[in-house]
C-alpha positions as CSV (number, residue, x, y, z in Angstrom):
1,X,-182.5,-117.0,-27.3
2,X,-179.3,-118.8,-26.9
3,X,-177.2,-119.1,-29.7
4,X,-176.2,-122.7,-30.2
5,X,-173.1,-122.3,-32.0
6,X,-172.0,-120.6,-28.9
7,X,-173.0,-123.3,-27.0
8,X,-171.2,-125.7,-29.0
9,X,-167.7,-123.3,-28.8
10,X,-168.4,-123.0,-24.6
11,X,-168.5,-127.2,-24.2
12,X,-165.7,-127.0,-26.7
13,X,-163.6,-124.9,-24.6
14,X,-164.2,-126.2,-21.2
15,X,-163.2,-129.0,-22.7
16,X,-160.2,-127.9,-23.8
17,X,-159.0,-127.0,-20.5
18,X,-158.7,-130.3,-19.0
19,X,-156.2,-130.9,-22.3
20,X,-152.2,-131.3,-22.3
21,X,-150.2,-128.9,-24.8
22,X,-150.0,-131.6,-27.6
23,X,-146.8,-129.1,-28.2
24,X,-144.1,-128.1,-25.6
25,X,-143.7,-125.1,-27.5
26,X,-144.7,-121.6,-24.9
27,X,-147.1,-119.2,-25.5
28,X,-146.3,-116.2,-27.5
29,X,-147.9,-113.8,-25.1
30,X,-148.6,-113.5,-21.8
31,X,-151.2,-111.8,-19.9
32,X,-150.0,-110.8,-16.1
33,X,-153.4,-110.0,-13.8
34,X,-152.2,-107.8,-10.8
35,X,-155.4,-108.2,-8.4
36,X,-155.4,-104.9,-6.2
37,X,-159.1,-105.7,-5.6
38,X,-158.8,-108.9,-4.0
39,X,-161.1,-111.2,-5.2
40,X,-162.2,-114.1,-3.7
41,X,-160.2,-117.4,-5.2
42,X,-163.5,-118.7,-7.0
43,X,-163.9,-115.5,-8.7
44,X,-160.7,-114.8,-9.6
45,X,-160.5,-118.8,-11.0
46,X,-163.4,-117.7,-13.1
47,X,-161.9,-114.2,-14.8
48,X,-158.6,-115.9,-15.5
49,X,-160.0,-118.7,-16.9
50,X,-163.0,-116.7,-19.2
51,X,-160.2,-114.2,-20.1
52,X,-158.0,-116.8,-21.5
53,X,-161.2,-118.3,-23.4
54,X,-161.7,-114.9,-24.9
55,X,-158.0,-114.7,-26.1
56,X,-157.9,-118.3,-27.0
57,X,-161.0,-118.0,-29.0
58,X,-159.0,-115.2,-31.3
59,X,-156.7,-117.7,-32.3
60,X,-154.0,-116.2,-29.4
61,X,-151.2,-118.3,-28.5
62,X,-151.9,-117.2,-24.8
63,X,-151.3,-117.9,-21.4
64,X,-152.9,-116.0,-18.2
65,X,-151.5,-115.7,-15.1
66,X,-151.9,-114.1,-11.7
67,X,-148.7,-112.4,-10.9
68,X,-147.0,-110.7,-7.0
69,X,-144.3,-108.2,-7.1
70,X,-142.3,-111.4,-6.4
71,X,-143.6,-113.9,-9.2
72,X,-140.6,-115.7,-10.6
73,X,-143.4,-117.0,-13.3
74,X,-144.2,-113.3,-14.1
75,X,-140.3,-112.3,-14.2
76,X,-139.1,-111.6,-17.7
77,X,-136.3,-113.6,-19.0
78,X,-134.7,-114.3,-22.3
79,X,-136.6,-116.4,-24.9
80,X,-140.1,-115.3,-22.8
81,X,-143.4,-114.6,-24.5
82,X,-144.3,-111.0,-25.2
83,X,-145.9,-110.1,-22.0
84,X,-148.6,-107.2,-21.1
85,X,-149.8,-106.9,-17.6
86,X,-153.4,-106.1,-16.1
87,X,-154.6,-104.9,-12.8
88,X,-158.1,-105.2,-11.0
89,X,-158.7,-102.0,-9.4
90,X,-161.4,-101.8,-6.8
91,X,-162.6,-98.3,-7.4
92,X,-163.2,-96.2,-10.5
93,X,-161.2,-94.8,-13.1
94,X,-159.8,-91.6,-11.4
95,X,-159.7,-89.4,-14.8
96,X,-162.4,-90.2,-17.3
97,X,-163.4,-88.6,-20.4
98,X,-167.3,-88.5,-19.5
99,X,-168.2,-88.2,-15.8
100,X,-171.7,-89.7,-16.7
101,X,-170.7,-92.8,-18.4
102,X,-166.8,-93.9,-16.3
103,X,-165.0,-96.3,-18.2
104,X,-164.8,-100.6,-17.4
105,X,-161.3,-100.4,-17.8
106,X,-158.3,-98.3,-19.2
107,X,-155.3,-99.0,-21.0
108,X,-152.0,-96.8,-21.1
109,X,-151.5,-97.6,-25.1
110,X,-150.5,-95.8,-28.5
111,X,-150.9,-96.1,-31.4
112,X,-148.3,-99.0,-31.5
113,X,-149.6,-100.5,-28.4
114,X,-148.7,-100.4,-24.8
115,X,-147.8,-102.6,-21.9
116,X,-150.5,-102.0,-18.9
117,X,-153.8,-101.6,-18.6
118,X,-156.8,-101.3,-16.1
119,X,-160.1,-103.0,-15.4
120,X,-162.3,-101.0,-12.0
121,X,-164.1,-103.8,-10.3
122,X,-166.9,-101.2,-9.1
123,X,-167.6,-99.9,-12.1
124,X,-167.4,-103.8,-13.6
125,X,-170.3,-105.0,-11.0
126,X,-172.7,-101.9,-11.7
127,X,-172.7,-102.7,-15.3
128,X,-173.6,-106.3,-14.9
129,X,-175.7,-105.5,-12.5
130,X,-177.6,-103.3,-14.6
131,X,-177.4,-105.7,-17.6
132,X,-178.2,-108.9,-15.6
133,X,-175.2,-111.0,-16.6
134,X,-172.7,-112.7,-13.9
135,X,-169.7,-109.3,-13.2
136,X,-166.8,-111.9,-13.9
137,X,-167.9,-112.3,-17.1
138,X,-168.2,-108.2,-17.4
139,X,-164.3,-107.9,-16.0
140,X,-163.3,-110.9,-18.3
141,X,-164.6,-108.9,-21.5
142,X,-163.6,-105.8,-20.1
143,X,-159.6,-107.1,-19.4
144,X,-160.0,-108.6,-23.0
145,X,-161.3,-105.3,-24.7
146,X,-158.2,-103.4,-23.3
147,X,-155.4,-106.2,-24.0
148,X,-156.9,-105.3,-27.2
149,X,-155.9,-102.4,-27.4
150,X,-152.3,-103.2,-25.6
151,X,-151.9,-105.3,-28.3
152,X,-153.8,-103.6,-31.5
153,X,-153.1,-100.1,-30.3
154,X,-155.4,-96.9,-29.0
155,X,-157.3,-96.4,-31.9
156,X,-158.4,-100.1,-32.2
157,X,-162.7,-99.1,-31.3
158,X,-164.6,-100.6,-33.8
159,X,-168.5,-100.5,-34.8
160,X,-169.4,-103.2,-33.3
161,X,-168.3,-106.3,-31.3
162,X,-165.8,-106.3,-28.4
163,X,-163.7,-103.5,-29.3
164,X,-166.8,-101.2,-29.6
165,X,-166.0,-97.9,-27.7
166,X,-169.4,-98.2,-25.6
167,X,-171.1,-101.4,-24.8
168,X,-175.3,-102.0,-24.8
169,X,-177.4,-104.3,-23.4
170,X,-177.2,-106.8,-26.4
171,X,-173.3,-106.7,-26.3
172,X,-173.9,-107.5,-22.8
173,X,-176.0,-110.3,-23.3
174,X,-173.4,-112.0,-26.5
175,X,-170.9,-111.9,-23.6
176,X,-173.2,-114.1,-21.6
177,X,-173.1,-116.5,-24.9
178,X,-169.4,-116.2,-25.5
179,X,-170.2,-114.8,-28.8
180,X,-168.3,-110.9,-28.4
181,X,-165.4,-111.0,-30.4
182,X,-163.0,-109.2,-32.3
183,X,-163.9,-107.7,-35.6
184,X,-162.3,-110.3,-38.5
185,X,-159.6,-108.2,-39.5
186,X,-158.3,-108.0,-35.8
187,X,-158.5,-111.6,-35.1
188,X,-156.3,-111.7,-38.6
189,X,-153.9,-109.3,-37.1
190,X,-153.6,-111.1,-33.4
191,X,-153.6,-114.6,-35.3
192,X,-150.6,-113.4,-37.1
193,X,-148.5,-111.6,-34.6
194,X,-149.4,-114.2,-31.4
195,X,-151.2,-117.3,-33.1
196,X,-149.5,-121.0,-32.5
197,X,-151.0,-124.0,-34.9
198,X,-151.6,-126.0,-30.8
199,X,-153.9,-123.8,-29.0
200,X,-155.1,-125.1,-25.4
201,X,-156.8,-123.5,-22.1
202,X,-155.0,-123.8,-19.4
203,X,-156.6,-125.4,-16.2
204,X,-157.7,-122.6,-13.9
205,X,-155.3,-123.9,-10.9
206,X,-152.6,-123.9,-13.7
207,X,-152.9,-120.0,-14.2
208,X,-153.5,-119.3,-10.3
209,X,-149.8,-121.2,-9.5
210,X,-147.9,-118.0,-9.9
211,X,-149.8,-116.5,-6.9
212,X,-149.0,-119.3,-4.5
């Protein structure tokens, strides 16, 4: 059954993205999405947009964007956000721990924390498939599992929730509901390190203005 209070928090944030900053103050990180894959605009609207819910949701003081090689928006420059980077791969991971079960995504971390990670658009669509949820949601959860670890370091799995090591079918269906989150001592740890008192969603054509 659908949870309501999910319900409530997806109006809330859809909301939210038709919103103005109340603050001028910038984001404290930024997430760069290389799309090697090449999604169609619609879907790649939707995975930027559902991965900033997810970060937002955290208490994140985020912004998402789609970056090229050329991207002055993506370009690094004094007083910038702490930034970690993100590319949609078409294919599958091409060294995996278990041949049986390839991984959503990968992330070049330590325990510290790293810079880039992976998400593998194949792998992404035969898990929703399989699960019957919409594959952009599946990529936006899988991008947000491994900025979690960018950001929380390698060792950041956790019993349950989104930074659980393997995935079922009810994990898949609470990412259908917006209800897969961090464990409560991570969301403490990114609210601390990357949290802002204005939080806001950026418009989806906002994110995508990089690209163009």
């Amino acid at each position: 059954m659908f949870n309501r209070g999910c319900l409530i928090l997806s109006v809330f944030l859809a909301l939210a993205g038709n919103v103005k900053p109340a603050s001028a103050q910038g984001p404290a990180l930024q997430v760069q999405v290389y799309d090697y894959a090449g999604l169609k605009p619609k879907a790649l609207h939707e995975f930027v947009y559902r991965t900033q819910e997810i970060l937002v949701h955290t208490g994140l003081s985020v912004e998402v964007v789609v970056c090229q090689e050329d991207a002055s928006a993506c370009r690094g420059e004094v007083g910038s956000p702490a930034q970690v980077a993100v590319r949609v791969l078409a294919g599958e991971a091409k060294s995996m721990k278990n041949v049986r079960r390839p991984p959503l995504g990968q992330s070049f971390a330590d325990a510290s924390g790293g810079g880039l990670a992976s998400v593998f658009l194949s792998r992404v669509q035969d898990a929703a498939d399989e699960a019957g949820v919409p594959w952009t949601i599946v990529l936006s959860y899988a991008a947000a599992h491994e900025i979690g670890h960018l950001l929380l370091g390698k060792d950041a799995h956790t019993p349950a929730g989104l930074m659980r090591a393997n995935w079922d079918r009810s994990d898949f269906q609470a990412m259908y509901q917006l209800c897969l989150h961090f464990s409560d001592e991570q969301t403490r740890q990114l609210a601390s390190r990357y949290g802002a008192v204005h939080q806001t969603v950026a418009r989806p054509e906002t994110l995508l203005a990089a690209r163009r």
